[in-house]
TINU-782016 format. One line per field, with one value per residue: residue number from 1; x, y, z of N, C-alpha, C in turn. Coordinates in steps of 0.05 Angstrom, whole numbers, plus 32768, in hexadecimal, padded with zeros to 4 digits. Layout:
N
k <- NUM:...
n.xx <- X:...
n.yy <- Y:...
n.zz <- Z:...
ca.xx <- X:...
ca.yy <- Y:...
ca.zz <- Z:...
c.xx <- X:...
c.yy <- Y:...
c.zz <- Z:...
This chain:
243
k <- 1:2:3:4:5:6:7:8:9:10:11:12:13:14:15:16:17:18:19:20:21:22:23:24:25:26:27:28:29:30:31:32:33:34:35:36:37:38:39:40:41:42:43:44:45:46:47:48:49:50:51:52:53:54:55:56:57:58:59:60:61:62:63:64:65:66:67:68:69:70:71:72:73:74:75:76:77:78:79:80:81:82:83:84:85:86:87:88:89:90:91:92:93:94:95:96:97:98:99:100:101:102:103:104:105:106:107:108:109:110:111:112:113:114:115:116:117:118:119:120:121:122:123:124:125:126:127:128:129:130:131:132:133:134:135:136:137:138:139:140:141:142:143:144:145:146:147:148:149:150:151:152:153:154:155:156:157:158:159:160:161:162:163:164:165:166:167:168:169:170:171:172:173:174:175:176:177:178:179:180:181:182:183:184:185:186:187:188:189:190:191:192:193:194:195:196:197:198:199:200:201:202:203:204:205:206:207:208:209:210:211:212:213:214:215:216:217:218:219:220:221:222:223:224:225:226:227:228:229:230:231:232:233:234:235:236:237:238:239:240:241:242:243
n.xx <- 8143:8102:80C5:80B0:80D0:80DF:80AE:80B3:80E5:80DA:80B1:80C8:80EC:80BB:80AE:80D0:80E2:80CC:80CB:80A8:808C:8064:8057:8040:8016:8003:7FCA:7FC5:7F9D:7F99:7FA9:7F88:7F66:7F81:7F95:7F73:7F6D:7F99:7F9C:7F7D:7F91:7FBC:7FA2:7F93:7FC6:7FEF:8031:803D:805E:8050:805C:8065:806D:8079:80A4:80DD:8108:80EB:80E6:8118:8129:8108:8119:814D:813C:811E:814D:816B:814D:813E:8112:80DB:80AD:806D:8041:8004:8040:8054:8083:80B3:80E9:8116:810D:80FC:80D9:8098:8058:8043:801E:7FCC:7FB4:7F81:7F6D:7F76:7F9F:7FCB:7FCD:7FEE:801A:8029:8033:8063:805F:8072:804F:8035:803A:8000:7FE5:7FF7:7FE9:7FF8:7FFD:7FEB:7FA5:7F80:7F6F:7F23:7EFC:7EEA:7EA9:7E79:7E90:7E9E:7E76:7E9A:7ED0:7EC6:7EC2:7EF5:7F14:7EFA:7F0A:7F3F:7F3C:7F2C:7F51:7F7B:7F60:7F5C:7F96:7F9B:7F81:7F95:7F80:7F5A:7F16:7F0C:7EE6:7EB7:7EB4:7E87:7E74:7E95:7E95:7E64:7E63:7E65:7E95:7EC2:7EB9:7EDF:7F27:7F40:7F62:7FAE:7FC7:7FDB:801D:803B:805F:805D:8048:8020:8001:7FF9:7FE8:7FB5:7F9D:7FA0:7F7C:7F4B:7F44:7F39:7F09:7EEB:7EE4:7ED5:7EA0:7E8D:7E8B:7E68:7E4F:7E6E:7E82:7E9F:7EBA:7EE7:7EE5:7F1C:7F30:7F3C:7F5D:7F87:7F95:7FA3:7FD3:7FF8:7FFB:8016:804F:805F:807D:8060:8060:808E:8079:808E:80CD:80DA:80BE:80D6:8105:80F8:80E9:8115:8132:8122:811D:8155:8161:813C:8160:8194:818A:8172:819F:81C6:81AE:81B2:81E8:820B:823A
n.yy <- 7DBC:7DB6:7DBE:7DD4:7DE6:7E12:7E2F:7E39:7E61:7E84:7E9C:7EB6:7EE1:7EFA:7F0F:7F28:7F58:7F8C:7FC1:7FE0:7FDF:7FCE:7FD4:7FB7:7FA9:7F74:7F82:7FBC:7FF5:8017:7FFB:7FD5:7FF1:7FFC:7FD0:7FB2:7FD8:7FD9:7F9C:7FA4:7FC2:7F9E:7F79:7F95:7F92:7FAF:7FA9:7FA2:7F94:7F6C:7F78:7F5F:7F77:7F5F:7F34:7F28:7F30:7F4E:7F7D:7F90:7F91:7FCC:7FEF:7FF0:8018:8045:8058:805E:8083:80A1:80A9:80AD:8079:8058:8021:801F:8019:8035:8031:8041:8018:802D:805F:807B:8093:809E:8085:8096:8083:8078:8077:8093:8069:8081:80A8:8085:806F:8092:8099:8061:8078:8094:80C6:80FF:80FB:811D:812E:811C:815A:8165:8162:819B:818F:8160:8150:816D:8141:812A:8133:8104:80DB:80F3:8110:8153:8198:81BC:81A6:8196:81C7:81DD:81BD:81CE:81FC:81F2:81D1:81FD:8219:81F7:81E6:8218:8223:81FA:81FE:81F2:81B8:818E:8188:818F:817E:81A4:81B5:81A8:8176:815D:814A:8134:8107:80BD:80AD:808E:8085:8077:8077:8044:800A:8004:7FF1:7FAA:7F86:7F6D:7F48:7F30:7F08:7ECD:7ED5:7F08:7F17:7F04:7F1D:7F4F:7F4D:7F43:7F74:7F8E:7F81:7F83:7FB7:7FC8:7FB3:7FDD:8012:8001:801C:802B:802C:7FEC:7FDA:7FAC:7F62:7F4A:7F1C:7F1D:7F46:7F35:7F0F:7F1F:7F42:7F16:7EFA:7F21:7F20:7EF0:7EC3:7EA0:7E4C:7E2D:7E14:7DEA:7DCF:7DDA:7E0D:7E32:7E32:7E4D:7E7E:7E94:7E9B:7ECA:7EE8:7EF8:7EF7:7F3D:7F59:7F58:7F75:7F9E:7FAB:7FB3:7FE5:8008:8003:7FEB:7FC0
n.zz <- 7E04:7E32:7E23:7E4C:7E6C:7E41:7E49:7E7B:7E75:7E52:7E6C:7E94:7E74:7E71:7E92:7EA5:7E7C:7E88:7EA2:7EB7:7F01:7F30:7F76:7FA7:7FE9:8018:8036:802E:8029:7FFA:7FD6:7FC6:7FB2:7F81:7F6B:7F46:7F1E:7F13:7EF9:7EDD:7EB1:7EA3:7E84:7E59:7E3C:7E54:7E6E:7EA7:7EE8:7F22:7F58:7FA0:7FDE:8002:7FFF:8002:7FD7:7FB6:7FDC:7FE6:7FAD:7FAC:7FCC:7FB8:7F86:7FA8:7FB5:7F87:7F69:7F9A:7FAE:7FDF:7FF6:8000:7FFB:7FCC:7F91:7F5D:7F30:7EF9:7EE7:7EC9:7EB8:7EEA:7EED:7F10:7F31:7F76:7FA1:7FA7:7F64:7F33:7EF7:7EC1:7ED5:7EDB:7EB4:7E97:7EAF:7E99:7E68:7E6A:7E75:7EA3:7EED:7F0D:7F5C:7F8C:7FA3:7FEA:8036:8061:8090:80C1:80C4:80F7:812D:812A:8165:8196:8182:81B3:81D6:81F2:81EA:81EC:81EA:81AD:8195:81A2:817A:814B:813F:8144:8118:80EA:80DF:80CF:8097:8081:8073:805C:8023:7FF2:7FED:7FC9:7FD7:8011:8049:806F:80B1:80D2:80A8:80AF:80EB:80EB:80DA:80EC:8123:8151:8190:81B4:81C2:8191:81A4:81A3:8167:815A:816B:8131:8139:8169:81A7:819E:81C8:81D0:81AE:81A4:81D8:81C5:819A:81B9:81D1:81AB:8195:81BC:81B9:8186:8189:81B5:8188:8162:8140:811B:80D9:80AA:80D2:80E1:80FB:812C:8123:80E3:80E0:8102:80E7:80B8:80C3:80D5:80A2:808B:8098:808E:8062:802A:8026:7FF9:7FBC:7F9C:7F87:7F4E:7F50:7F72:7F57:7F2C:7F42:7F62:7F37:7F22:7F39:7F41:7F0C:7F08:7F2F:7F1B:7EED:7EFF:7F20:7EF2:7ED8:7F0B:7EFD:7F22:7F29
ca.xx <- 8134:80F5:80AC:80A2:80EB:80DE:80A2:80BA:80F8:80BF:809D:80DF:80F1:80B3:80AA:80F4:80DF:80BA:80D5:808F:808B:804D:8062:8027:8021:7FEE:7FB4:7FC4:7F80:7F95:7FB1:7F72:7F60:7F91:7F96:7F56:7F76:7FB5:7F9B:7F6B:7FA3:7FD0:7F96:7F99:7FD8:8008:804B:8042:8062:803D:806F:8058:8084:807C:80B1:80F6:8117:80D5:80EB:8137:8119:80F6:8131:815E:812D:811C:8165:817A:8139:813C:80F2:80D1:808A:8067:802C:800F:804E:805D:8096:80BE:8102:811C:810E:80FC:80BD:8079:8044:8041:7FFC:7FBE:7FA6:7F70:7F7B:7F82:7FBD:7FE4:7FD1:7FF9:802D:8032:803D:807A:8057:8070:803E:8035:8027:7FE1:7FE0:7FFC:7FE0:8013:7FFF:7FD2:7F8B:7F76:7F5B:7F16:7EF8:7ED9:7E94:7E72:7EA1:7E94:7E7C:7EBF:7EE6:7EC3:7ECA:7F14:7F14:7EF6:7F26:7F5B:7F43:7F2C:7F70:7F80:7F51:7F6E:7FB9:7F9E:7F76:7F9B:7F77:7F3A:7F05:7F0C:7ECC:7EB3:7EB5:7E6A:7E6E:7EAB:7E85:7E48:7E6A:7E6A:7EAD:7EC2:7EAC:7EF4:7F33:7F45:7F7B:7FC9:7FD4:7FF6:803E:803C:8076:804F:8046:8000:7FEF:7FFD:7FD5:7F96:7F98:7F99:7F5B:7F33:7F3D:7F35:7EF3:7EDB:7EEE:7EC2:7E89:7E89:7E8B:7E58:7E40:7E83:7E87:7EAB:7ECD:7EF6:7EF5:7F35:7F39:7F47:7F73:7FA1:7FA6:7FBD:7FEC:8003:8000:8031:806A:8064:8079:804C:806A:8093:8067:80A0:80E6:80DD:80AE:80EA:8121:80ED:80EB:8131:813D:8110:812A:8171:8157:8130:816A:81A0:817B:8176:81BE:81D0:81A7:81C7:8203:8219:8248
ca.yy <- 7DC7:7DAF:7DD3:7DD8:7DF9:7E21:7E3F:7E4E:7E7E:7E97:7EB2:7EBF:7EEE:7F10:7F1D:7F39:7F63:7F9F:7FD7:7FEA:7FD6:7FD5:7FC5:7FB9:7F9E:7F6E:7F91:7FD6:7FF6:8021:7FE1:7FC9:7FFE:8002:7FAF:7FAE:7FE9:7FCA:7F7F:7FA5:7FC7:7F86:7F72:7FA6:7F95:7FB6:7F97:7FAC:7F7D:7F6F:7F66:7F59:7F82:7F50:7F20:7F34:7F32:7F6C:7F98:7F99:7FB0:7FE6:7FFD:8002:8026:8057:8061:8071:80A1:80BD:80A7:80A2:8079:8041:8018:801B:8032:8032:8038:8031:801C:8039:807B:8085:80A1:8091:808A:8094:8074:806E:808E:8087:8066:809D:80AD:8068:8071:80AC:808B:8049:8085:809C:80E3:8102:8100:8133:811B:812C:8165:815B:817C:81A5:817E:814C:815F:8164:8129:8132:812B:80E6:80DD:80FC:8127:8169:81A8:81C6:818F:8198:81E7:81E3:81AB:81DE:820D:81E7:81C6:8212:8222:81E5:81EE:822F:8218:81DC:8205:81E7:819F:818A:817B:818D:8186:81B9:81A8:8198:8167:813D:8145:8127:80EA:80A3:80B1:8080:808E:8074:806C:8026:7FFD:8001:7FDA:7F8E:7F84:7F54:7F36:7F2D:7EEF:7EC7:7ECF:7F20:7F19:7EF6:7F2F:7F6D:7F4D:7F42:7F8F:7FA6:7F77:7F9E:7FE0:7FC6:7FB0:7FF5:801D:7FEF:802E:8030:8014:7FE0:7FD1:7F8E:7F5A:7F50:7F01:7F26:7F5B:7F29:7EF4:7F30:7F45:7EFB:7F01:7F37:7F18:7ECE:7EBA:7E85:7E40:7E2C:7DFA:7DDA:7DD8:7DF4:7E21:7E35:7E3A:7E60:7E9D:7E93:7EA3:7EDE:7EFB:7EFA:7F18:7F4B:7F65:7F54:7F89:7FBC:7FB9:7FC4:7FFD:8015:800C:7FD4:7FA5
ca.zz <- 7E1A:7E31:7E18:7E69:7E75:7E32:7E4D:7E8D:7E71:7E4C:7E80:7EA6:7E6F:7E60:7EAC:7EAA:7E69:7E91:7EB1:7EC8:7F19:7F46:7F8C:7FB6:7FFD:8027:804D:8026:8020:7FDF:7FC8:7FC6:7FA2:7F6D:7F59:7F2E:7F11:7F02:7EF1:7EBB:7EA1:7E99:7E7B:7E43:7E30:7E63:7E78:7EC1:7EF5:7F3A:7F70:7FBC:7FEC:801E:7FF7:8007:7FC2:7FB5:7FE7:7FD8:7F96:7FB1:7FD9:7FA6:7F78:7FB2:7FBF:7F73:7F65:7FB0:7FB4:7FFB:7FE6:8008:7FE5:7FA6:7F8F:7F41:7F28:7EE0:7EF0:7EB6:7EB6:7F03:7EF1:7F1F:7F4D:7F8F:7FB1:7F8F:7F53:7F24:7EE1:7EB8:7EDC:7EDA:7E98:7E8E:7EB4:7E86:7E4B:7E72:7E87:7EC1:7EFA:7F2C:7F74:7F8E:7FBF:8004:8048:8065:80A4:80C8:80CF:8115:8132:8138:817E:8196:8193:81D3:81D8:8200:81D9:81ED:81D2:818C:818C:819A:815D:8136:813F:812F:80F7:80DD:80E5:80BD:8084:8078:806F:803C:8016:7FE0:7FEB:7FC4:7FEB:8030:8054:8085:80D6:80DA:80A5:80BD:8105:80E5:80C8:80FE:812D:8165:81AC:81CD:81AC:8191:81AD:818A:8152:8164:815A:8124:813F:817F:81A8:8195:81E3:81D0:8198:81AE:81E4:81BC:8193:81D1:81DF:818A:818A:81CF:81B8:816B:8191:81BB:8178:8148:8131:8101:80B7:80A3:80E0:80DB:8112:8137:8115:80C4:80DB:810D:80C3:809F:80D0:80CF:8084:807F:80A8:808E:804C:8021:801B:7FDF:7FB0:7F8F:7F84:7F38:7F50:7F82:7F47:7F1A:7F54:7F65:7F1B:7F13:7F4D:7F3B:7EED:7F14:7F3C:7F07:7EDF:7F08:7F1F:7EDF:7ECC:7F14:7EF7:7F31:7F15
c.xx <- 8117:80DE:80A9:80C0:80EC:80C9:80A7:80CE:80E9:80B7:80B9:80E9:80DF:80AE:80C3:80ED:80D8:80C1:80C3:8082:8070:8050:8042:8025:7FFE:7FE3:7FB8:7FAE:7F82:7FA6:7FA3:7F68:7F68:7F99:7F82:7F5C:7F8A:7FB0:7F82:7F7B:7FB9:7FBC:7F92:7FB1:7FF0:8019:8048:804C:805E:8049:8068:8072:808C:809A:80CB:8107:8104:80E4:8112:8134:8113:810A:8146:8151:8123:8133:816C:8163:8131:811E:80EA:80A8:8082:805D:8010:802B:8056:806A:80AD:80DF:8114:812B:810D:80E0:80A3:806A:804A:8026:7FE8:7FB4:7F94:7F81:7F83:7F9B:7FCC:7FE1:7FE3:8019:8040:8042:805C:8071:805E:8058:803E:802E:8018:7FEA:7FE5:7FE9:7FF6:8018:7FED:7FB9:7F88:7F66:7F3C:7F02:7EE6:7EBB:7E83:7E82:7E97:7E8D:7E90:7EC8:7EDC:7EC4:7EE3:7F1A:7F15:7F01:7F39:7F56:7F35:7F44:7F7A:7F7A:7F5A:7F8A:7FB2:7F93:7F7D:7F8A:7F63:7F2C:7F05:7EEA:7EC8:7EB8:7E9C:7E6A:7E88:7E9F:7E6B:7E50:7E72:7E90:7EA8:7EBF:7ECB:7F0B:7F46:7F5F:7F9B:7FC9:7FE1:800D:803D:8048:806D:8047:8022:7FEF:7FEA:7FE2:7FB5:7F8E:7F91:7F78:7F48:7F29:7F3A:7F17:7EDF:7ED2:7ED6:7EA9:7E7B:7E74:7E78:7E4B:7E51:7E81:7E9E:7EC1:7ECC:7EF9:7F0A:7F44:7F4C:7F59:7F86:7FAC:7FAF:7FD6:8007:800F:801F:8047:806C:8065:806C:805D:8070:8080:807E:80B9:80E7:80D1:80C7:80FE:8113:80F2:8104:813B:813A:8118:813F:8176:8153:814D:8188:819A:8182:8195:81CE:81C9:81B7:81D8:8219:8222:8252
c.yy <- 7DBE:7DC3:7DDF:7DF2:7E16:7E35:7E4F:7E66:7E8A:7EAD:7EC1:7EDD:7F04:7F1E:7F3C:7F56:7F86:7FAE:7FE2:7FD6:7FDD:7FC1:7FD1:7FA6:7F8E:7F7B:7FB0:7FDC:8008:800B:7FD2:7FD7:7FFB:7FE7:7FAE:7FBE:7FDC:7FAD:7F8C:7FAD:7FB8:7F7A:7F7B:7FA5:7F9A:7FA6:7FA4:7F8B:7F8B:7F6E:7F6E:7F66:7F6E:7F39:7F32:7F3C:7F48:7F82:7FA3:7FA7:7FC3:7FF1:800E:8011:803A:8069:8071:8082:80B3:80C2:80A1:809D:805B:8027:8027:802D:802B:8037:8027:802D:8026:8053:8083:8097:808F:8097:8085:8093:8072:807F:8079:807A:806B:80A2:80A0:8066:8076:8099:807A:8057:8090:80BB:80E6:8103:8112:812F:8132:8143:815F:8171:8189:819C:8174:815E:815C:8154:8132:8122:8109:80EF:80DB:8108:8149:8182:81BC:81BF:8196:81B6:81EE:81CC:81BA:81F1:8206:81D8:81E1:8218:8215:81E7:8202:8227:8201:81E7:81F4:81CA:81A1:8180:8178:8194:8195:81A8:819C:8183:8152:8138:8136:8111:80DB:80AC:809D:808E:8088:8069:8056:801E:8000:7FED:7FC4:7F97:7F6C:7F39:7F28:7F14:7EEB:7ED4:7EF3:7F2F:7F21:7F0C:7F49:7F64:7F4E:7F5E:7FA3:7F98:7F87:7FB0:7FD9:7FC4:7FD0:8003:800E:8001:8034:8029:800B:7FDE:7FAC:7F7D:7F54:7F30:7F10:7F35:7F4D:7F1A:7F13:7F3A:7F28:7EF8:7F08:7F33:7EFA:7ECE:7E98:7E73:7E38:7E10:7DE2:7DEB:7DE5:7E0A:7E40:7E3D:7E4D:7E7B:7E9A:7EA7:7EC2:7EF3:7F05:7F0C:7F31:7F5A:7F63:7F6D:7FA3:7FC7:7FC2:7FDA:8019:801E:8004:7FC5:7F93
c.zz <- 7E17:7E20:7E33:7E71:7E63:7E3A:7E63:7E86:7E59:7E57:7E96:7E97:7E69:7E78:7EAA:7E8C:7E71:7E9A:7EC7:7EE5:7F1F:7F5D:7F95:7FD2:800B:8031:8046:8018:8005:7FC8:7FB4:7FB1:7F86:7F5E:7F51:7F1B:7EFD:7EF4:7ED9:7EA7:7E92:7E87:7E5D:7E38:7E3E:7E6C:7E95:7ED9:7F10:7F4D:7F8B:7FC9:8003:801E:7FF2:7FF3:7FB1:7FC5:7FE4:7FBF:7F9B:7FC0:7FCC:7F96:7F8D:7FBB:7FA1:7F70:7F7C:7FB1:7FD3:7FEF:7FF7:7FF7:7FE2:7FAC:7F6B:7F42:7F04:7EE9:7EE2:7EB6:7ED8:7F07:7EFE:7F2D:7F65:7F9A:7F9F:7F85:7F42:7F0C:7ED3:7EBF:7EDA:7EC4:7E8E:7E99:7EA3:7E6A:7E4D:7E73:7EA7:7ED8:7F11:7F3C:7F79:7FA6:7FD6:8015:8054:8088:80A9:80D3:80EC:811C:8136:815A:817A:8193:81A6:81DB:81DF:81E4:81D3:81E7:81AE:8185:8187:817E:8149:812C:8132:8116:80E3:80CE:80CD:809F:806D:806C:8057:8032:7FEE:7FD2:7FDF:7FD5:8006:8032:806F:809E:80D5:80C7:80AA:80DA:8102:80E3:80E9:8105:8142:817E:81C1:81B6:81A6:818E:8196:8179:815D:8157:8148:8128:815F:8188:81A7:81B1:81E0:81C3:8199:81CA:81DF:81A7:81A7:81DB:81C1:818B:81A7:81C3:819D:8174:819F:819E:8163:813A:8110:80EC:80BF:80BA:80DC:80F7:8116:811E:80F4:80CB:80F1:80ED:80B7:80AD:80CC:80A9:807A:8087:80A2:806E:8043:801F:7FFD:7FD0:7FB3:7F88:7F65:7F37:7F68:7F6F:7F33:7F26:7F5A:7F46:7F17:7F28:7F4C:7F1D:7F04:7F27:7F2F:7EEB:7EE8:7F1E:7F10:7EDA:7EE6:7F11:7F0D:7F26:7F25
């Protein structure tokens, strides 16, 4: 066997070695969050493997691993395949800490429903009284949550003045496309009072992104993922207990 073939089932096995998952997905803003997290922790030592949901032989993973632990979780989502123990969205490090130790984690606090939108701004003082109401109302019932902030200061904080166009269909034709930006880069210009709004160009490429897989380099680069994919789900049919 070559030194070049030797290293690759190297790395084929030490990938395959891990139990410890972190599915994570394009344009996911606690994603964003949570990869500096995880690439310092691989850094330290951890066996954690990175897998992109967007890549089809990822999300069959994540299927069957939400099917045997009866998990409903999007992205971040940790998970040990092992045991079935994990995270659900993003947490600090500390906690994926605790995770990596095999400590149960307790998910954070839910609300027991959606906050009430609050009104646009310019919005009548009638419109923001009945707001207040209902998000009193609200308040009350989550009491549980950390950090709810009162009515006047979520009414203080930059809100849009009209509200911005549907989401594209990814799947959408270019002519569809190049239409719904012309009416998200309106609607941005309106609103410039906002943070960090994105023009329409970054958030059509990630849409694009997320529905197009990257070309393959090369054909061993082709039989390497072929491989690792087949470990990787060869694995966890066994631990299923698929034969």
């Amino acid at each position: 066997m070559s030194k070049v073939k030797e290293k690759n089932t190297q790395v084929i096995e030490e990938e395959q070695s891990s139990p410890l998952y972190y599915f994570y997905s394009v344009g996911c803003g606690f994603c964003k969050k949570a990869d500096p997290i995880v690439d310092e922790l691989i850094n330290e030592g951890h066996d954690i493997l990175k897998l992109d949901t967007a890549e089809p032989e990822n999300r069959q993973i994540v299927e069957e691993l939400k099917k045997e632990y009866k998990v409903q979780c999007g992205t971040p989502w940790f998970i040990n395949a092992e045991t079935g123990k994990g995270v659900c969205g993003y947490r600090e490090k500390n906690i994926i800490e605790k995770w990596l130790n095999g400590e149960d984690i307790p998910a954070p606090p839910r609300p027991t429903a959606p906050m009430p939108k609050p009104p646009l701004m310019g919005a009548s003082g009638k419109e923001e009284t009945k707001w207040k109401k209902e998000y009193k109302k609200w308040s009350e019932e989550n009491s549980h949550l950390p950090n709810i902030q009162s009515a006047n200061q979520i009414l203080s904080r930059p809100r849009p003045k009209t509200e911005p166009p549907k989401p594209p269909n990814p799947q959408g034709t270019d002519e569809e496309l190049t239409l719904w930006g012309k009416e998200y880069d309106k609607w941005k210009d309106e609103n410039s009072h906002l943070p960090n709004l994105q023009p329409s160009s970054v958030i059509l490429q990630r849409f694009k992104q997320q529905t197009q897989q990257p070309p393959v380099q090369n054909t061993q680069g082709l039989e390497q993922r072929i491989t690792i994919m087949e470990q990787k789900l060869d694995k966890l049919m066994s631990h299923l207990g698929v034969k």
